[in-house]
C-alpha positions in Angstrom: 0.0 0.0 0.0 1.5 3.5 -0.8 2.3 5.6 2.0 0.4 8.3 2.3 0.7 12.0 3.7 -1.3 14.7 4.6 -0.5 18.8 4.3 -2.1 22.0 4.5 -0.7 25.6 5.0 -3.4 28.0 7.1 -3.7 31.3 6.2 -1.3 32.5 8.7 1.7 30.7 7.1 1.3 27.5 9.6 2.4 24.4 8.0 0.0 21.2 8.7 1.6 17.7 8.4 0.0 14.2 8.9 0.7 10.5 8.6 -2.5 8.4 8.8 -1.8 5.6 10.2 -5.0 2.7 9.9 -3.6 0.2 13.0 -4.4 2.4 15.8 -6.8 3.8 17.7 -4.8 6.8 19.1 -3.3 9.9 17.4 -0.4 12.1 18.6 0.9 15.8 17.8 3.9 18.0 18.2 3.7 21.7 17.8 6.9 23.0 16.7 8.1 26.7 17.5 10.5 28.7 16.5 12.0 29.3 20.3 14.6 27.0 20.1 18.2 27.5 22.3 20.2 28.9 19.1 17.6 31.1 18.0 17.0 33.4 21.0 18.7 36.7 22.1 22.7 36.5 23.3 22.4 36.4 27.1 19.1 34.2 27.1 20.5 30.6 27.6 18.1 28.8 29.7 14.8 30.6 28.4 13.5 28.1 26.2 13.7 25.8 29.1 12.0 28.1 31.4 9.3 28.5 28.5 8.3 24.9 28.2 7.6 25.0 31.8 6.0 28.1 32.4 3.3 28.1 29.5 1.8 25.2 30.9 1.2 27.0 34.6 -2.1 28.6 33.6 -3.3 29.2 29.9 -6.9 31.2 28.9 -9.1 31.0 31.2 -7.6 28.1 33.9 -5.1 28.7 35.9 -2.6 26.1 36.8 -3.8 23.4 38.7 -7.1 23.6 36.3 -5.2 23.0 33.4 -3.2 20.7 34.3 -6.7 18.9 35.6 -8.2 19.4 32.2 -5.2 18.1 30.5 -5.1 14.4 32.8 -8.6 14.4 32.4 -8.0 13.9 28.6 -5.3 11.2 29.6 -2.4 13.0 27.6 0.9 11.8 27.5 2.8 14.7 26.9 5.7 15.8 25.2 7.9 18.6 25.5 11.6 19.0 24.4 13.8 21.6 23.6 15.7 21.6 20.6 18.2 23.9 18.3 15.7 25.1 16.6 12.5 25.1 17.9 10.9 23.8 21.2 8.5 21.1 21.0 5.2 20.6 22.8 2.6 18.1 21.8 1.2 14.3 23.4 -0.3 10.7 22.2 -3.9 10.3 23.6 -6.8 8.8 22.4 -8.4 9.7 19.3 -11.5 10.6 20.3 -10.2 13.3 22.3 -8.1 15.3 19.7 -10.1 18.0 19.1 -10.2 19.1 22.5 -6.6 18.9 23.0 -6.0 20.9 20.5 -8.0 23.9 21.8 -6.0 23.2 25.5 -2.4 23.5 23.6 -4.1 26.6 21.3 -4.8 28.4 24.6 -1.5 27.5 25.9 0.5 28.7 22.6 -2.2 32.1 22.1 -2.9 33.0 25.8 -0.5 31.3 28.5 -0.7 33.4 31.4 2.6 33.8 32.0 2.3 35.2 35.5 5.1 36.6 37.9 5.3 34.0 40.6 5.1 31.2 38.6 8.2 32.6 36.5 10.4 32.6 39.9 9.0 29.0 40.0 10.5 27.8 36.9 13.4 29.9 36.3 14.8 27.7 40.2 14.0 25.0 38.6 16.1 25.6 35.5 18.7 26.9 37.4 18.6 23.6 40.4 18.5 21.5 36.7 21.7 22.6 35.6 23.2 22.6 38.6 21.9 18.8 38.8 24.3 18.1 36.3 27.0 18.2 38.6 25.6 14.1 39.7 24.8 13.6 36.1 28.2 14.3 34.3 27.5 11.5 31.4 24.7 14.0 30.6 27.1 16.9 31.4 30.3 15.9 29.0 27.6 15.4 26.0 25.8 19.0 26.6 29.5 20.4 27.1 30.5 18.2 23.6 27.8 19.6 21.3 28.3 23.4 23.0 32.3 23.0 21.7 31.9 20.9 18.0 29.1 23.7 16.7 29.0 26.7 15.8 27.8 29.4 18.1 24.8 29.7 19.0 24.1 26.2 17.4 25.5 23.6 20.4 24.3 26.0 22.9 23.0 24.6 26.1 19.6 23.1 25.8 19.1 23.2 29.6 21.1 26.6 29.9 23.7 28.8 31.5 23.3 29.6 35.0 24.9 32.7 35.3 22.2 33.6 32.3 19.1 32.1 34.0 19.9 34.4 37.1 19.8 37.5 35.2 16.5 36.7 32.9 13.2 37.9 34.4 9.9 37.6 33.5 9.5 41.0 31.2 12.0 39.8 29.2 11.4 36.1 29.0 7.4 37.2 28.0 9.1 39.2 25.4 10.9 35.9 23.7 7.5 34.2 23.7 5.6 37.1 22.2 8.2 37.3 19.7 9.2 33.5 19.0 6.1 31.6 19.1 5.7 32.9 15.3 2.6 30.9 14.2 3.9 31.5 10.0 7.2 29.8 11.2 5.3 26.9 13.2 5.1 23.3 12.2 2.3 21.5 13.7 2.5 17.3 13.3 -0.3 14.9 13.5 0.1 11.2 13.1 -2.1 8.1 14.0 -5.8 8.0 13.5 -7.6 11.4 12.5 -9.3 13.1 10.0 -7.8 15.9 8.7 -10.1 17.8 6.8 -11.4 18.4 10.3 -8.0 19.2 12.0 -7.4 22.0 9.2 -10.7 23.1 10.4 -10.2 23.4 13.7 -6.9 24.7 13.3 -7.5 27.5 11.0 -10.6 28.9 13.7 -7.6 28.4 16.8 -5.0 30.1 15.1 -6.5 32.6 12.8 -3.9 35.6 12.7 -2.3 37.3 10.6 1.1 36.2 8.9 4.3 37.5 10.8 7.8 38.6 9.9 10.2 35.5 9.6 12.5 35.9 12.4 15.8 37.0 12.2 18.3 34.3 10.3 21.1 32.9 12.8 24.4 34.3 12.6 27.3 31.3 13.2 29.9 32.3 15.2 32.8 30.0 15.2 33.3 26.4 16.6 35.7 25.9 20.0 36.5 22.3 18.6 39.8 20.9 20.5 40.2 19.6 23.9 38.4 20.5 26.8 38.1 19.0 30.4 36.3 19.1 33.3 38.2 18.6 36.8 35.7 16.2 39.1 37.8 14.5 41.6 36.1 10.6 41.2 36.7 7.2 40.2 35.5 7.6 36.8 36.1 9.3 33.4 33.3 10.4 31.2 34.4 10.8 27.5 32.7 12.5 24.8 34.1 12.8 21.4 32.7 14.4 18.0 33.7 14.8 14.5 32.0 16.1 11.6 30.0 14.0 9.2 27.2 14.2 6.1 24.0 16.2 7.5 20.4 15.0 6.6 20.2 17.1 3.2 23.4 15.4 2.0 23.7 12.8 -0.7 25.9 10.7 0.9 23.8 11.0 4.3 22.4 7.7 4.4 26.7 6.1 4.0 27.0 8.3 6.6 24.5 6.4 9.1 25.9 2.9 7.8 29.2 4.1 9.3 27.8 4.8 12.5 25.8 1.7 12.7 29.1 -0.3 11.4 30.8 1.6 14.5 27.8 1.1 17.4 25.1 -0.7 16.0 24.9 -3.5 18.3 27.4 -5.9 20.6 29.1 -7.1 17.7 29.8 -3.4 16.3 33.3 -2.5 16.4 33.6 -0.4 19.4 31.6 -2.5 21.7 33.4 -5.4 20.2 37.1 -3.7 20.4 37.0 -1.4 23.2 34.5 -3.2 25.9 35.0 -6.8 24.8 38.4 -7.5 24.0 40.7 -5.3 25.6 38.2 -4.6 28.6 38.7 -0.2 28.8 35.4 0.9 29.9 32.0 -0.2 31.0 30.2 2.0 28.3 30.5 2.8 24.7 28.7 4.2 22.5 28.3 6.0 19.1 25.2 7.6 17.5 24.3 9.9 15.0 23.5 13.8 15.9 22.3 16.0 13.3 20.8 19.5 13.2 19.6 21.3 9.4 23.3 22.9 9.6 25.6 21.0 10.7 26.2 17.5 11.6 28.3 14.9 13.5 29.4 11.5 14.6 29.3 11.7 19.0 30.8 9.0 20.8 30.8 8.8 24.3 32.7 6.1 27.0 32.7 5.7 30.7 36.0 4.4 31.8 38.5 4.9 34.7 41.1 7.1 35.5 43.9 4.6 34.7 42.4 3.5 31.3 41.2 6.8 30.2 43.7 7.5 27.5 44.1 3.9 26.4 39.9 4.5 25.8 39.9 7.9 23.9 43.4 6.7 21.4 41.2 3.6 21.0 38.3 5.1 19.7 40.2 7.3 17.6 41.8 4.6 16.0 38.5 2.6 15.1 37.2 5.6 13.6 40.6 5.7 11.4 40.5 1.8 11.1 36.7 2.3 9.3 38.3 3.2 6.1 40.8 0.6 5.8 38.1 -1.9 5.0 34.8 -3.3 5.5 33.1 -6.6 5.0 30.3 -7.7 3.3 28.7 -9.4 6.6 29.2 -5.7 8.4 26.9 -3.7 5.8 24.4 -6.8 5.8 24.4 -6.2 10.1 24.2 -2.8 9.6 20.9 -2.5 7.5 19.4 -5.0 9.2 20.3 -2.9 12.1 18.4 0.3 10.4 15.7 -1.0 9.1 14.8 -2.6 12.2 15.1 1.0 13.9 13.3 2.2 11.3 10.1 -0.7 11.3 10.0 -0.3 15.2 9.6 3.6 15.0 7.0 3.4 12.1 4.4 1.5 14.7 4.5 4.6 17.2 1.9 7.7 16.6 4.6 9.9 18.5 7.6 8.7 16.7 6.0 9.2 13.3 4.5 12.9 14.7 8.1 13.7 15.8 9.5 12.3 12.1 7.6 14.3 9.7 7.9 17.3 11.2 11.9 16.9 11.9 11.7 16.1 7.7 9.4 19.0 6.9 11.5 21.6 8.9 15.4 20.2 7.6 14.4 18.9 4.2 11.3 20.7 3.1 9.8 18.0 2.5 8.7 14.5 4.4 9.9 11.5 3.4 8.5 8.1 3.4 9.6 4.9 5.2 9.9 3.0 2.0 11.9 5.7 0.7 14.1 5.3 3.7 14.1 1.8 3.3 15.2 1.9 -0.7 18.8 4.5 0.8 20.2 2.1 3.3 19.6 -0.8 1.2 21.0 0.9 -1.8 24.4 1.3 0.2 27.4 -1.4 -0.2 31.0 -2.1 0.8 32.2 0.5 -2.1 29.5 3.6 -1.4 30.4 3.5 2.0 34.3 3.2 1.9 33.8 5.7 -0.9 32.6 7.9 1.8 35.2 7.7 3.7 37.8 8.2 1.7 36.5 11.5 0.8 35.3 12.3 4.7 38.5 11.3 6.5 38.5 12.1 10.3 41.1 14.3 11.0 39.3 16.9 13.2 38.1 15.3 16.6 36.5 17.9 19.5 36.6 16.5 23.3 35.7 16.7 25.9 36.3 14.7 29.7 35.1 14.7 33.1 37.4 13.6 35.8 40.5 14.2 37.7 43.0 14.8 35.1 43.2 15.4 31.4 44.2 13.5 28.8 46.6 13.8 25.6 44.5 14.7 22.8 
């Protein structure tokens, strides 16, 4: 059966996406807008985090504890994330109850109430979140890693800076929300079972405004890249590690991935097999793919000791190096198998496939289908992918460590 998507642009400039999916009997969305961590004001790290809390303490006419009454009552399971780009707020519920959720989340995007002592609220809990990272530091090297590999503001804290979060205050945080939650730079994502004749309906009565300025384009700064560490006096090491790769619009994007899941796909992948198994340097390894609509990279993190940290980082290096040196046949069969599998398991969830189309729409311009997907990793082999990385060599690595001394990089 063909695969089939839905889209519609209202009159404000708001982009409608959805995936029908015939199986299920429950539907989930995503909102996506434009109030990501790279796109907001120097000095501002933290706000988007403070946002996605405080728009959800009282919207229209409840206040807090009503809404977030009204929303249980619908039995949401919500969603909310901060990206690059854009935050995202959305849930999976039951069909049935769409249309009402979708005039909660309208009154929490149009008229969140945004009142003063909820902001001191939030903005401690920001601030006690980042200073959580301190007990967290696998979390902490790979927030630190992305903030040195990209380009400024791009790997800017998701979470935020604290001395930042201190100095915000409610004036100006209102300001980023009136400003940044532009409904003609919104992406709103359905996916599961609905009718979407009736969603465009609904959606052009919520949101009826007029269309607004783009914002103001990003301007890159440059990237830190190199070496940095973190002094923690413990028993451990926490290594992160990045170097560039092919981002999402690229033609060679989907050798890219097979490299990745050649790396870390699975316990016989190279670094699980080479670092964990046979020589025994850490207790964690892994590899994944990270890509935003500019810029995109391989991360690789390991948990190791003190005494076995360096031995760990030089051996991860090297299997990157040793990719290009060969690869066998049996490798790219595990590898696609490996993908596709990914792939099939996040096709069956409403939330996944929400999440999906609008990560497509907003990077490619377009969303793609899982068959499409499908036809790219199986039309890679042993030659496409070496290919690859002959012309994509990794000579450029950026950092980072937590634990009581540095290592040679």
């Amino acid at each position: 059966m063909a695969e089939k998507f839905d889209k519609h642009i209202l009159k404000n400039g708001m982009v409608i996406l959805g995936e029908p999916m015939d199986a299920v009997e429950s539907v989930a969305f995503n909102f996506m807008l434009p109030a990501g961590a790279s796109v907001l004001a120097e000095g501002c790290c933290g706000a988007a985090n403070i946002i996605l809390d405080w728009i959800f303490r009282g919207a229209g006419v409840r206040n807090s504890r009503q809404l977030s009454d009204t929303l249980d009552g619908l039995g949401l399971h919500r969603a909310e994330s901060v990206g690059s780009s854009y935050i995202t707020i959305g849930a999976a519920l039951e069909a049935d109850n769409l249309a009402q959720a979708l005039d909660l989340y309208a009154d929490i995007i149009r008229q969140p109430r945004l009142e003063e002592d909820q902001f001191e609220l939030v903005r401690q809990l920001a601030i006690d979140e980042v200073y959580a990272l301190d007990d967290e530091p696998r979390h902490k090297v790979m927030l630190k890693l992305r903030e040195r590999f990209y380009p400024h503001p791009l790997g800017r804290s998701t979470l935020g800076d604290i001395d930042e979060l201190k100095k915000l205050n409610a004036e100006i945080t209102r300001e980023i929300v009136k400003s940044n939650f532009n409904l003609s730079q919104t992406i709103f994502a359905v996916a599961g079972k609905y009718d979407f004749d009736a969603v465009c309906r609904q959606m052009e009565i919520l949101f009826k405004t007029d269309r607004q300025k783009d914002l103001k384009p990003i301007t890159f700064g440059s990237k830190s890249s190199g070496y940095t560490h973190i002094n923690n006096d413990s028993a451990q090491v926490h290594i992160g590690l990045m170097t560039e790769t092919a981002k999402p619009t690229d033609d060679d994007y989907y050798d890219a991935r097979m490299v990745i899941s050649i790396l870390a796909g699975g316990m016989s992948a190279r670094l699980f097999t080479e670092v964990r198994e046979k020589r025994g340097l850490c207790y964690a390894v892994q590899a994944r793919y990270h890509g935003l609509k500019k810029a995109a990279g391989i991360m690789c993190y390991a948990g190791t000791t003190p005494e076995k940290a360096q031995e760990t980082l030089d051996c991860i290096i090297g299997e990157l190096n040793r990719l290009s040196e060969g690869i066998s046949e049996e490798e790219i069969k595990r590898a696609k198998i490996g993908l596709k599998s990914s792939l099939i398991l996040q096709s069956e969830s409403p939330g996944s496939r929400a999440g999906a189309i609008g990560s497509d729409y907003y990077i490619l311009g377009r969303v793609r289908g899982l068959d499409e997907i499908k036809n790219k990793i199986e039309a890679t082999c042993v030659d496409s992918v070496l290919d690859f990385l002959h012309k994509n060599r990794f000579e450029d690595f950026t950092v980072v460590t937590i634990g009581p001394k540095k290592l040679k990089h």
